[in-house]
C-alpha positions in Angstrom: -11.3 -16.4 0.4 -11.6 -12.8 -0.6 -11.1 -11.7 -4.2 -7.3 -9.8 -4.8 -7.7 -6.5 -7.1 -11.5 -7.2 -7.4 -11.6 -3.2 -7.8 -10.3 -3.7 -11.2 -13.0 -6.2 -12.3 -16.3 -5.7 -14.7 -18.6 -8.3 -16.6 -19.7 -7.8 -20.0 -22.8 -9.7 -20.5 -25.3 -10.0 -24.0 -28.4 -8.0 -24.6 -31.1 -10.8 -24.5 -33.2 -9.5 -27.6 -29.5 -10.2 -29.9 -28.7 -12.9 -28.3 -30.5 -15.4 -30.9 -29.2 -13.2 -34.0 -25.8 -14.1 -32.5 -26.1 -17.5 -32.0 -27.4 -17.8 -36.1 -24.6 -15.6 -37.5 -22.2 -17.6 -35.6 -23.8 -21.4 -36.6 -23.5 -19.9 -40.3 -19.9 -18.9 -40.0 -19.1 -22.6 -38.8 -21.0 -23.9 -41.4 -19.1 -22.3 -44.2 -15.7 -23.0 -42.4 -16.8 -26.8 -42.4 -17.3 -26.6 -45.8 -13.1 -25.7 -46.1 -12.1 -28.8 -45.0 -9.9 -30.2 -47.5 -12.4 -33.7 -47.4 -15.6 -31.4 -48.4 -13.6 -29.0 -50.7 -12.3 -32.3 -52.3 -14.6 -32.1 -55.4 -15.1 -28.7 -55.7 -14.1 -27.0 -58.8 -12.4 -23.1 -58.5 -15.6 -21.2 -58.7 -17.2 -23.7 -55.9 -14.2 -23.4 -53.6 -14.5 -19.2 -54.2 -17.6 -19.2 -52.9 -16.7 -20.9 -49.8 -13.7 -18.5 -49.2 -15.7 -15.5 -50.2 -19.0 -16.6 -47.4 -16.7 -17.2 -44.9 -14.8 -14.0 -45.1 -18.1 -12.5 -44.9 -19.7 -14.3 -42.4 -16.7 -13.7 -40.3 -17.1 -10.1 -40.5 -21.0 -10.6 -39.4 -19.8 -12.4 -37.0 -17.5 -9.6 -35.0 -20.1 -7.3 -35.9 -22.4 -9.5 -34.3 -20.6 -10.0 -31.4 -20.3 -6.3 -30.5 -23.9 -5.7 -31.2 -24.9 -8.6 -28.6 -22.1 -8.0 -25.6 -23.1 -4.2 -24.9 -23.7 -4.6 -21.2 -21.4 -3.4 -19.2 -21.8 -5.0 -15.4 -19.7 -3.2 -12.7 -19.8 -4.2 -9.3 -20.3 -1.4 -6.9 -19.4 -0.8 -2.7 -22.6 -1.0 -0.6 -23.5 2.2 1.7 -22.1 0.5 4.6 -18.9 -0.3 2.7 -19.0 -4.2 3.1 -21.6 -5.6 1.0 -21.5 -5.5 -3.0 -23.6 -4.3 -5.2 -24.2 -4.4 -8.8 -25.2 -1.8 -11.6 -25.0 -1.8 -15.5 -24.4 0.7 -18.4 -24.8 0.2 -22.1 -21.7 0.4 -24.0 -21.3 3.6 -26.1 -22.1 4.2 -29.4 -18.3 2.3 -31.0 -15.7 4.9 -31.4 -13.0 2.5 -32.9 -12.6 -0.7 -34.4 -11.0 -2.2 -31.2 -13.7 -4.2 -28.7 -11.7 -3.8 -25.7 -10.9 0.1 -26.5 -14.5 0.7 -26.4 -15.0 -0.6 -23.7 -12.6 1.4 -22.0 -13.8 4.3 -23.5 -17.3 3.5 -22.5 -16.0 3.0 -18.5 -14.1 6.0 -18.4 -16.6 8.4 -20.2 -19.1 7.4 -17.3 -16.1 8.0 -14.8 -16.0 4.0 -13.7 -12.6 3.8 -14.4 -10.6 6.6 -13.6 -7.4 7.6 -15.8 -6.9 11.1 -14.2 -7.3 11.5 -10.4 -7.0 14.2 -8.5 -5.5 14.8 -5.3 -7.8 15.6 -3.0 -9.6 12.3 -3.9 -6.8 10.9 -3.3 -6.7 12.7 0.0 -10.0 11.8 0.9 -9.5 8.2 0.8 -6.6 8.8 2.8 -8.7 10.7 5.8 -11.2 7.7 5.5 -9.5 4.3 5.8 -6.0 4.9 6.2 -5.2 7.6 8.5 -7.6 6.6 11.1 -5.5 3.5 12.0 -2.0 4.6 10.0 0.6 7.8 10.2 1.8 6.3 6.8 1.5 3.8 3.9 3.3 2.6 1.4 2.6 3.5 -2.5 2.5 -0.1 -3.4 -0.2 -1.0 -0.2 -2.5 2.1 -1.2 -2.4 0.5 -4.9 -2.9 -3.0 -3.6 -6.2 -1.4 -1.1 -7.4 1.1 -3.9 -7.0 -1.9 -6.4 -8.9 -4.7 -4.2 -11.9 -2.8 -2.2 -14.9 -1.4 -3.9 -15.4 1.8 -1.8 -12.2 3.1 -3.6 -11.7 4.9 -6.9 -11.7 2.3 -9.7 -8.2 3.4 -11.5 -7.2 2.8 -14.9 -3.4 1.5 -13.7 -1.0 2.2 -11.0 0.4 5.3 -12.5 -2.6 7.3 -12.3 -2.1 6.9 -8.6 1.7 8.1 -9.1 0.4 10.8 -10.7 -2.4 11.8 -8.4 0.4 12.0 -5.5 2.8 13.8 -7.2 0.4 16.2 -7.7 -0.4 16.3 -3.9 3.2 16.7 -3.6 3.7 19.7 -6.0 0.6 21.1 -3.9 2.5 20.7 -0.2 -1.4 20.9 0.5 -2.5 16.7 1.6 0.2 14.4 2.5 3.9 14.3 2.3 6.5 11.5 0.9 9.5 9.3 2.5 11.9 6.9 0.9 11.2 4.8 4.2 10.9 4.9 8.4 13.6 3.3 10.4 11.0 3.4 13.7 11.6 6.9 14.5 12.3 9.1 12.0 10.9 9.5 8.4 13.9 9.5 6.0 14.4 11.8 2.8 10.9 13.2 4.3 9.4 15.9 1.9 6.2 18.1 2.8 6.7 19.5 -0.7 8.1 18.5 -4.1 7.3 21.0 -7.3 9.0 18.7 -9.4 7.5 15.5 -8.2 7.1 13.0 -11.1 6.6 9.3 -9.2 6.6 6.0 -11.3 5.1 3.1 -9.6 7.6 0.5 -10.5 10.6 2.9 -9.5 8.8 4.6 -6.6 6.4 1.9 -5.2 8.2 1.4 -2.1 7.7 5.4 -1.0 5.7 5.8 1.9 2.9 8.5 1.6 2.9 10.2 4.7 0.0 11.9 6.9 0.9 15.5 7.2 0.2 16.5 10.3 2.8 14.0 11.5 5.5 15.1 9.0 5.0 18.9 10.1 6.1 17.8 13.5 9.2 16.3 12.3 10.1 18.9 9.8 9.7 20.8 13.1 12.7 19.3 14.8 15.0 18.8 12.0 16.3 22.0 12.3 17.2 20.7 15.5 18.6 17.5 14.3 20.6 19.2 11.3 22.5 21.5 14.2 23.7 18.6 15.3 24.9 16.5 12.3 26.7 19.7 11.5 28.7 20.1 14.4 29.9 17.0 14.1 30.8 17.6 10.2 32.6 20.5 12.0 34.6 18.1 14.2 35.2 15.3 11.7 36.3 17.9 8.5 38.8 19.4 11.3 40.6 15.7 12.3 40.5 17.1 16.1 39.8 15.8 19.3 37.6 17.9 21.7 39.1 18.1 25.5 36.8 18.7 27.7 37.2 21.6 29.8 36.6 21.9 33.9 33.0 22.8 33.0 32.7 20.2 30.3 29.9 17.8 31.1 31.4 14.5 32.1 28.2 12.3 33.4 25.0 11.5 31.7 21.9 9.8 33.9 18.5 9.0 32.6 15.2 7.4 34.3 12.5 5.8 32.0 9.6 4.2 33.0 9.2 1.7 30.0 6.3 0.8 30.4 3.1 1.1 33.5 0.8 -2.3 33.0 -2.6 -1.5 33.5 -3.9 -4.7 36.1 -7.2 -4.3 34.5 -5.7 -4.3 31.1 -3.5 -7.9 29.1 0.0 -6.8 29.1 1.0 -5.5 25.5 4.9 -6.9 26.0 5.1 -5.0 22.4 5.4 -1.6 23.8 7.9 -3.2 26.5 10.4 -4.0 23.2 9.5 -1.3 20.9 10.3 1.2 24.0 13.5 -0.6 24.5 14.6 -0.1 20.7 14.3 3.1 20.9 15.9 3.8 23.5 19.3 1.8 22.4 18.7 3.5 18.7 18.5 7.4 19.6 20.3 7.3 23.4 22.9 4.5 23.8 23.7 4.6 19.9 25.0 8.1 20.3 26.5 7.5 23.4 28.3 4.8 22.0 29.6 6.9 19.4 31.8 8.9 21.8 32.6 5.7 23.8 36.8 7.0 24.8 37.3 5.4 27.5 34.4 7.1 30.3 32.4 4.4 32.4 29.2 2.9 30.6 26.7 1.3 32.7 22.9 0.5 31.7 20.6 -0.7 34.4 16.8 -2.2 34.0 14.9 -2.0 37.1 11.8 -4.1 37.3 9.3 -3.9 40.1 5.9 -6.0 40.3 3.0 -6.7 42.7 0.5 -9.8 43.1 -2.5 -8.8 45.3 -3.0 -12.1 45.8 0.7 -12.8 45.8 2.7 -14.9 43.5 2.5 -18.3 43.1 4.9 -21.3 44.1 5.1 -22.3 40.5 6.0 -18.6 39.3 8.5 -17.8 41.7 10.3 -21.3 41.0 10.3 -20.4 37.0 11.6 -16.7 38.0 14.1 -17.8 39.9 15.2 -20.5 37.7 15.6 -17.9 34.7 17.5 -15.1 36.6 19.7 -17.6 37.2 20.2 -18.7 33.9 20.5 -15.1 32.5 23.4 -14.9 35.1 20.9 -12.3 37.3 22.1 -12.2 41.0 20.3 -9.0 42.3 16.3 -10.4 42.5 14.5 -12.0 44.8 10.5 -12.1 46.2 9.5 -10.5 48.9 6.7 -10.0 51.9 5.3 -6.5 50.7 
Protein backbone atom coordinates (compact mmCIF):
# COMPACT_ATOMS: atom_id res chain seq x y z
CA UNK A 1 0.00 0.00 0.00
CA UNK A 2 1.58 3.27 -1.05
CA UNK A 3 2.13 6.04 1.60
CA UNK A 4 -0.73 9.27 1.07
CA UNK A 5 1.10 12.84 1.39
CA UNK A 6 4.49 11.05 1.96
CA UNK A 7 5.89 14.36 0.27
CA UNK A 8 5.16 16.07 3.51
CA UNK A 9 7.14 13.55 5.66
CA UNK A 10 10.89 13.99 7.46
CA UNK A 11 12.56 11.89 10.41
CA UNK A 12 14.47 13.56 13.04
CA UNK A 13 16.85 11.08 14.47
CA UNK A 14 19.70 11.60 17.54
CA UNK A 15 23.36 12.37 17.05
CA UNK A 16 25.03 9.10 18.29
CA UNK A 17 27.92 10.89 20.32
CA UNK A 18 24.76 12.75 22.62
CA UNK A 19 22.80 10.07 22.72
CA UNK A 20 24.31 8.69 26.17
CA UNK A 21 24.37 12.34 27.71
CA UNK A 22 20.58 12.15 26.94
CA UNK A 23 19.71 9.08 28.19
CA UNK A 24 21.70 10.31 31.89
CA UNK A 25 20.00 13.73 32.05
CA UNK A 26 16.81 12.05 31.43
CA UNK A 27 17.35 8.97 34.22
CA UNK A 28 18.18 12.04 36.64
CA UNK A 29 15.06 13.95 35.86
CA UNK A 30 12.94 10.71 36.72
CA UNK A 31 14.86 10.16 39.65
CA UNK A 32 14.10 13.53 41.28
CA UNK A 33 10.36 13.31 40.13
CA UNK A 34 10.27 9.85 41.96
CA UNK A 35 11.48 11.43 44.80
CA UNK A 36 7.87 13.80 44.66
CA UNK A 37 5.77 11.13 45.31
CA UNK A 38 3.78 11.98 48.23
CA UNK A 39 5.02 8.26 49.84
CA UNK A 40 8.91 9.40 49.54
CA UNK A 41 8.15 13.12 50.30
CA UNK A 42 6.34 11.70 53.42
CA UNK A 43 9.13 12.51 55.93
CA UNK A 44 10.63 15.22 54.42
CA UNK A 45 10.83 18.41 56.22
CA UNK A 46 10.42 21.94 54.02
CA UNK A 47 14.06 22.48 53.24
CA UNK A 48 14.20 18.48 52.04
CA UNK A 49 11.01 18.79 50.03
CA UNK A 50 12.74 22.31 48.36
CA UNK A 51 15.40 20.63 47.17
CA UNK A 52 13.39 18.18 45.41
CA UNK A 53 11.23 20.88 43.69
CA UNK A 54 14.19 23.00 43.05
CA UNK A 55 16.35 19.56 41.08
CA UNK A 56 13.55 18.78 39.24
CA UNK A 57 12.83 22.18 37.88
CA UNK A 58 16.37 22.05 36.83
CA UNK A 59 16.76 18.84 35.69
CA UNK A 60 13.72 19.43 33.52
CA UNK A 61 15.27 22.32 31.91
CA UNK A 62 18.57 19.98 31.12
CA UNK A 63 16.37 17.82 29.97
CA UNK A 64 14.72 19.91 26.93
CA UNK A 65 17.97 21.24 26.47
CA UNK A 66 19.18 17.89 26.19
CA UNK A 67 16.81 16.77 23.99
CA UNK A 68 17.47 19.43 21.34
CA UNK A 69 21.14 18.94 21.57
CA UNK A 70 20.66 15.11 20.75
CA UNK A 71 17.69 15.12 17.99
CA UNK A 72 19.59 17.50 15.37
CA UNK A 73 19.32 15.26 12.39
CA UNK A 74 17.17 16.03 10.09
CA UNK A 75 16.39 12.84 7.68
CA UNK A 76 14.40 13.80 4.43
CA UNK A 77 13.56 11.37 1.98
CA UNK A 78 14.40 12.26 -1.52
CA UNK A 79 12.89 11.15 -5.42
CA UNK A 80 15.49 8.84 -7.17
CA UNK A 81 16.77 10.01 -10.75
CA UNK A 82 14.42 7.73 -12.32
CA UNK A 83 11.60 9.12 -10.25
CA UNK A 84 10.43 5.78 -8.62
CA UNK A 85 12.74 4.72 -6.11
CA UNK A 86 13.52 6.73 -2.81
CA UNK A 87 16.27 7.93 -1.51
CA UNK A 88 17.50 9.41 1.62
CA UNK A 89 19.73 12.47 2.71
CA UNK A 90 20.33 14.25 6.04
CA UNK A 91 21.05 17.87 7.28
CA UNK A 92 21.99 19.10 10.75
CA UNK A 93 19.53 21.28 12.27
CA UNK A 94 20.57 24.97 12.42
CA UNK A 95 22.12 26.72 15.02
CA UNK A 96 18.30 27.38 17.36
CA UNK A 97 16.75 30.59 16.46
CA UNK A 98 13.82 30.33 18.99
CA UNK A 99 12.77 28.58 21.92
CA UNK A 100 10.18 26.44 19.95
CA UNK A 101 11.61 22.68 18.78
CA UNK A 102 9.26 22.34 15.94
CA UNK A 103 9.88 26.15 14.67
CA UNK A 104 13.40 25.30 14.31
CA UNK A 105 12.99 22.74 12.64
CA UNK A 106 11.01 24.46 10.18
CA UNK A 107 13.27 27.03 9.93
CA UNK A 108 16.12 24.68 9.47
CA UNK A 109 14.03 22.88 6.30
CA UNK A 110 13.06 25.89 4.71
CA UNK A 111 16.53 27.80 5.02
CA UNK A 112 17.96 24.73 2.99
CA UNK A 113 14.92 25.13 0.59
CA UNK A 114 13.36 21.36 1.63
CA UNK A 115 10.26 22.79 2.34
CA UNK A 116 9.07 25.37 0.32
CA UNK A 117 6.82 28.38 1.70
CA UNK A 118 7.16 30.60 -1.39
CA UNK A 119 6.91 29.05 -4.90
CA UNK A 120 7.04 30.44 -7.92
CA UNK A 121 5.26 29.92 -10.99
CA UNK A 122 7.14 28.60 -13.36
CA UNK A 123 8.04 25.77 -10.96
CA UNK A 124 4.81 25.35 -10.73
CA UNK A 125 4.72 25.27 -14.42
CA UNK A 126 7.33 22.96 -14.88
CA UNK A 127 5.73 20.33 -12.91
CA UNK A 128 2.86 20.87 -14.91
CA UNK A 129 4.80 20.27 -18.42
CA UNK A 130 6.33 17.07 -16.73
CA UNK A 131 3.57 14.80 -15.23
CA UNK A 132 0.46 16.33 -15.79
CA UNK A 133 0.03 17.71 -19.15
CA UNK A 134 1.49 14.87 -20.90
CA UNK A 135 -1.59 12.65 -20.10
CA UNK A 136 -4.16 15.73 -18.90
CA UNK A 137 -5.57 19.16 -20.59
CA UNK A 138 -6.53 20.06 -16.91
CA UNK A 139 -6.46 19.24 -13.14
CA UNK A 140 -7.98 20.12 -10.34
CA UNK A 141 -6.28 22.40 -7.48
CA UNK A 142 -7.15 19.91 -4.90
CA UNK A 143 -5.53 16.76 -7.20
CA UNK A 144 -2.26 18.83 -7.99
CA UNK A 145 -2.14 19.35 -4.00
CA UNK A 146 -2.93 15.67 -3.31
CA UNK A 147 0.10 14.70 -6.30
CA UNK A 148 2.55 17.54 -5.22
CA UNK A 149 1.79 16.47 -1.52
CA UNK A 150 2.21 12.52 -2.00
CA UNK A 151 5.26 12.03 -4.71
CA UNK A 152 8.73 12.79 -4.03
CA UNK A 153 9.78 14.25 -7.47
CA UNK A 154 7.61 17.24 -6.51
CA UNK A 155 8.34 20.46 -4.60
CA UNK A 156 8.08 19.66 -0.85
CA UNK A 157 5.43 22.71 0.15
CA UNK A 158 5.02 24.21 3.43
CA UNK A 159 0.81 23.95 3.04
CA UNK A 160 -1.73 24.05 0.43
CA UNK A 161 -1.79 27.82 0.14
CA UNK A 162 1.55 28.24 -1.06
CA UNK A 163 0.28 26.39 -4.02
CA UNK A 164 -2.78 28.89 -4.22
CA UNK A 165 -0.47 31.38 -4.17
CA UNK A 166 2.04 30.10 -6.72
CA UNK A 167 -1.07 29.84 -9.31
CA UNK A 168 -2.48 33.05 -8.75
CA UNK A 169 0.60 34.35 -9.49
CA UNK A 170 0.64 32.33 -12.86
CA UNK A 171 -2.65 33.84 -13.29
CA UNK A 172 -1.70 37.49 -12.76
CA UNK A 173 1.18 36.59 -15.28
CA UNK A 174 -1.45 35.17 -18.28
CA UNK A 175 2.12 33.56 -18.93
CA UNK A 176 1.64 29.28 -17.79
CA UNK A 177 -1.69 28.00 -17.37
CA UNK A 178 -5.13 29.31 -17.14
CA UNK A 179 -8.19 28.70 -14.50
CA UNK A 180 -11.91 27.23 -14.66
CA UNK A 181 -14.62 26.91 -12.03
CA UNK A 182 -15.26 23.42 -13.80
CA UNK A 183 -15.72 21.41 -17.46
CA UNK A 184 -19.11 20.20 -18.39
CA UNK A 185 -17.28 17.75 -21.26
CA UNK A 186 -17.00 20.38 -23.78
CA UNK A 187 -16.41 23.64 -22.74
CA UNK A 188 -14.32 25.16 -19.81
CA UNK A 189 -16.63 27.30 -17.69
CA UNK A 190 -15.84 30.85 -16.13
CA UNK A 191 -12.38 30.02 -18.24
CA UNK A 192 -9.70 32.74 -17.55
CA UNK A 193 -6.27 32.97 -19.49
CA UNK A 194 -5.56 35.94 -17.16
CA UNK A 195 -6.55 37.24 -13.75
CA UNK A 196 -4.43 40.51 -12.26
CA UNK A 197 -6.33 40.23 -9.22
CA UNK A 198 -6.13 36.51 -8.62
CA UNK A 199 -5.93 35.71 -4.87
CA UNK A 200 -6.99 31.68 -4.63
CA UNK A 201 -7.55 30.03 -1.21
CA UNK A 202 -7.36 26.36 -1.13
CA UNK A 203 -10.37 25.59 0.97
CA UNK A 204 -12.57 28.12 -1.06
CA UNK A 205 -10.95 27.42 -4.47
CA UNK A 206 -9.84 23.74 -4.33
CA UNK A 207 -12.24 22.58 -6.70
CA UNK A 208 -10.79 25.11 -9.73
CA UNK A 209 -9.36 23.32 -12.41
CA UNK A 210 -5.85 24.63 -13.56
CA UNK A 211 -5.95 24.57 -17.09
CA UNK A 212 -3.13 23.79 -19.84
CA UNK A 213 -2.94 26.93 -22.02
CA UNK A 214 -2.55 26.02 -25.21
CA UNK A 215 -6.05 24.34 -24.88
CA UNK A 216 -7.70 27.38 -23.28
CA UNK A 217 -6.29 29.80 -26.14
CA UNK A 218 -8.33 27.66 -28.46
CA UNK A 219 -11.45 28.09 -26.70
CA UNK A 220 -10.95 31.77 -25.83
CA UNK A 221 -10.71 31.58 -29.60
CA UNK A 222 -14.25 30.69 -30.33
CA UNK A 223 -16.04 32.40 -27.58
CA UNK A 224 -16.36 35.30 -29.50
CA UNK A 225 -18.19 33.06 -31.60
CA UNK A 226 -20.26 31.55 -28.91
CA UNK A 227 -21.02 35.10 -27.19
CA UNK A 228 -22.66 36.20 -30.82
CA UNK A 229 -24.80 33.86 -30.23
CA UNK A 230 -26.00 34.02 -26.57
CA UNK A 231 -26.55 37.58 -27.56
CA UNK A 232 -28.89 37.27 -30.24
CA UNK A 233 -30.85 35.32 -28.37
CA UNK A 234 -30.73 37.95 -25.27
CA UNK A 235 -31.96 40.12 -28.21
CA UNK A 236 -34.93 37.81 -28.92
CA UNK A 237 -35.85 37.02 -25.34
CA UNK A 238 -35.51 41.04 -23.95
CA UNK A 239 -37.88 41.79 -27.08
CA UNK A 240 -40.93 39.02 -26.02
CA UNK A 241 -41.08 38.33 -29.96
CA UNK A 242 -41.51 35.54 -32.06
CA UNK A 243 -39.25 35.25 -35.23
CA UNK A 244 -41.35 34.21 -38.56
CA UNK A 245 -39.39 32.81 -40.85
CA UNK A 246 -39.32 34.27 -44.04
CA UNK A 247 -39.43 32.37 -47.79
CA UNK A 248 -35.60 32.21 -47.56
CA UNK A 249 -35.63 31.27 -43.89
CA UNK A 250 -33.87 27.99 -43.39
CA UNK A 251 -36.48 25.40 -42.55
CA UNK A 252 -34.50 21.83 -42.60
CA UNK A 253 -31.42 20.84 -40.75
CA UNK A 254 -29.46 17.29 -41.78
CA UNK A 255 -26.26 16.07 -40.37
CA UNK A 256 -24.00 12.77 -41.02
CA UNK A 257 -21.50 11.63 -38.21
CA UNK A 258 -19.48 8.74 -38.33
CA UNK A 259 -19.31 8.10 -34.47
CA UNK A 260 -16.95 6.14 -34.39
CA UNK A 261 -14.52 3.74 -37.20
CA UNK A 262 -13.27 0.36 -35.09
CA UNK A 263 -9.99 -0.39 -36.04
CA UNK A 264 -10.27 -4.66 -36.62
CA UNK A 265 -6.69 -4.78 -35.49
CA UNK A 266 -7.48 -2.64 -32.51
CA UNK A 267 -10.25 -3.79 -28.99
CA UNK A 268 -13.17 -1.67 -29.46
CA UNK A 269 -13.02 1.43 -27.09
CA UNK A 270 -17.13 1.46 -26.70
CA UNK A 271 -16.08 4.80 -24.57
CA UNK A 272 -15.61 7.00 -27.47
CA UNK A 273 -18.94 5.29 -28.96
CA UNK A 274 -20.86 7.08 -25.73
CA UNK A 275 -18.72 10.03 -25.07
CA UNK A 276 -19.36 10.90 -29.04
CA UNK A 277 -22.93 10.33 -28.53
CA UNK A 278 -23.11 12.95 -25.49
CA UNK A 279 -21.86 15.29 -27.25
CA UNK A 280 -23.70 15.25 -29.89
CA UNK A 281 -27.19 15.36 -27.82
CA UNK A 282 -25.43 18.29 -25.52
CA UNK A 283 -24.19 20.90 -28.37
CA UNK A 284 -26.64 19.67 -31.56
CA UNK A 285 -30.04 18.15 -30.42
CA UNK A 286 -29.99 20.39 -27.11
CA UNK A 287 -30.18 23.45 -29.23
CA UNK A 288 -32.42 22.03 -31.56
CA UNK A 289 -34.65 21.19 -28.96
CA UNK A 290 -34.74 24.58 -27.74
CA UNK A 291 -36.60 25.90 -30.81
CA UNK A 292 -38.70 22.66 -30.93
CA UNK A 293 -42.39 24.77 -32.35
CA UNK A 294 -43.94 22.39 -33.87
CA UNK A 295 -41.18 21.38 -37.17
CA UNK A 296 -40.60 17.52 -37.61
CA UNK A 297 -37.74 16.01 -35.33
CA UNK A 298 -36.26 12.75 -36.33
CA UNK A 299 -32.76 11.24 -35.14
CA UNK A 300 -31.57 8.15 -36.91
CA UNK A 301 -28.40 5.80 -35.80
CA UNK A 302 -27.11 3.81 -38.65
CA UNK A 303 -24.92 0.91 -37.78
CA UNK A 304 -23.07 -1.17 -40.33
CA UNK A 305 -20.65 -4.21 -39.48
CA UNK A 306 -18.60 -6.95 -41.22
CA UNK A 307 -17.24 -10.48 -40.01
CA UNK A 308 -14.60 -11.84 -42.41
CA UNK A 309 -15.22 -14.91 -41.24
CA UNK A 310 -18.89 -14.06 -40.77
CA UNK A 311 -20.91 -14.01 -37.77
CA UNK A 312 -21.71 -16.68 -35.64
CA UNK A 313 -25.03 -18.64 -34.99
CA UNK A 314 -24.85 -17.71 -31.29
CA UNK A 315 -24.30 -13.80 -32.20
CA UNK A 316 -26.92 -13.42 -34.58
CA UNK A 317 -29.52 -15.17 -32.21
CA UNK A 318 -28.50 -12.65 -29.22
CA UNK A 319 -28.75 -9.69 -31.96
CA UNK A 320 -31.81 -10.55 -32.98
CA UNK A 321 -33.16 -11.21 -29.70
CA UNK A 322 -32.16 -7.62 -28.49
CA UNK A 323 -33.49 -5.60 -31.49
CA UNK A 324 -36.36 -7.07 -30.77
CA UNK A 325 -36.58 -6.23 -27.29
CA UNK A 326 -35.46 -2.59 -27.89
CA UNK A 327 -38.58 -2.61 -30.25
CA UNK A 328 -35.95 -2.41 -33.46
CA UNK A 329 -37.74 -3.66 -36.73
CA UNK A 330 -35.34 -2.34 -39.43
CA UNK A 331 -32.06 -5.05 -38.96
CA UNK A 332 -31.29 -8.06 -40.12
CA UNK A 333 -27.92 -10.19 -41.35
CA UNK A 334 -27.03 -10.57 -44.55
CA UNK A 335 -24.83 -12.54 -47.38
CA UNK A 336 -22.22 -9.71 -48.15
Amino acid sequence: HERIFRNTLVFLATDKLKLDTLKKVTALYLAWTKLNLPRETANFDEAQKKIVTTNIGTQKIALATSIKETYNILIIPISAENNIDTKFTDRRLNKPSSDDFFLNISNSLKKEELVIDDLSASNIHLDLEKFVWKKHEHISIESMWTYMSSYLYFSRLNDENVLCNAISKGLKSGEYFSLATSFDGTLYVDLKLRDENSTLNYSKDKSKLIVKLDVAKKQSELEPEIATVEDEKTIISDNNSTLEPSDAAKKRFFMTANLVNIDPKKEPKYDDIYKTLDNLSKNILKELKEQFDGFDFEVSLEVASKSKKGFSEETIKTITSRCAELKITDFGFEND
